[in-house]
N, C-alpha and C positions, 0 to 999 in steps of 0.2 A: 551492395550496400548492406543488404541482412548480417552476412558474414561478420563484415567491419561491427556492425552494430553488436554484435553476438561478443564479440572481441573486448568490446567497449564495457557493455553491463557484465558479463560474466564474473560471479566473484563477487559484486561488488554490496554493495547495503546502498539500498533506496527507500526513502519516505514518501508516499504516496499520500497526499493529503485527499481529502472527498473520495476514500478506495470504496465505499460502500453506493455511490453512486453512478451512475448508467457508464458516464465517461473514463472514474476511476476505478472503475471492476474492473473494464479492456485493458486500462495503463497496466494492472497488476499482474493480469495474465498475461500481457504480452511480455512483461517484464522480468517476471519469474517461467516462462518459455526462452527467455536468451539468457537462464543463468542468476538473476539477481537474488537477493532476498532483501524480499520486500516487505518494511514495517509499512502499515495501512492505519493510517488516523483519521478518524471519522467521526462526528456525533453521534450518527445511529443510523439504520439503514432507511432511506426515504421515499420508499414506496412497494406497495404490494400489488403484486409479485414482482420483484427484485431482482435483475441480475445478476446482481451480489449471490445470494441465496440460490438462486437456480443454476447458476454457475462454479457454487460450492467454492468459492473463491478463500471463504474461510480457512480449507484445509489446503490449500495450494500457497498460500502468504507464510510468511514466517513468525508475524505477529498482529494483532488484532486487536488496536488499541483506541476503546471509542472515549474522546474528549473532545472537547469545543475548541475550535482554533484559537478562537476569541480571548479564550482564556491565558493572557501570556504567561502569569507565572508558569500553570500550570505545563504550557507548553517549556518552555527554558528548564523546569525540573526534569522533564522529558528527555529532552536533548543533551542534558549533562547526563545523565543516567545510559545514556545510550555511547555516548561519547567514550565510557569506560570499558 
């Protein structure tokens, strides 16, 4: 299953929403260990000390883009920007 999985993300561009949080730091690193590059969008990191932070997760992702989900324009300007 790893292999296939490795197969699967390799190469590819993945958005990792909440990457600054406990469960989205694991996505990003296991993510970008089969190969991805991973854009990470997030508010802000929410809590101290962080696994984001002590996992240096910053310099292993490909982008590191903190905005509010919430915000749809801003997310859609996002997403076309990325699109090109």
């Amino acid at each position: 299953m790893p292999e296939q999985l490795q197969k699967t993300f390799f190469g590819s561009k993945v958005l990792v929403t909440g990457h600054t949080g406990f469960k989205g730091s694991w996505l990003s690193i296991w993510l970008t260990n089969m190969g991805a590059k991973v854009t990470g969008l997030s508010i802000d990191v929410p809590t101290e000390p962080s696994h984001f932070l002590s996992g240096h997760i910053p310099e292993l992702i490909s982008n590191d883009i903190r905005l509010d989900i919430r915000d749809a324009m801003a997310i859609k300007s996002l997403l076309k920007k990325k699109q090109k």
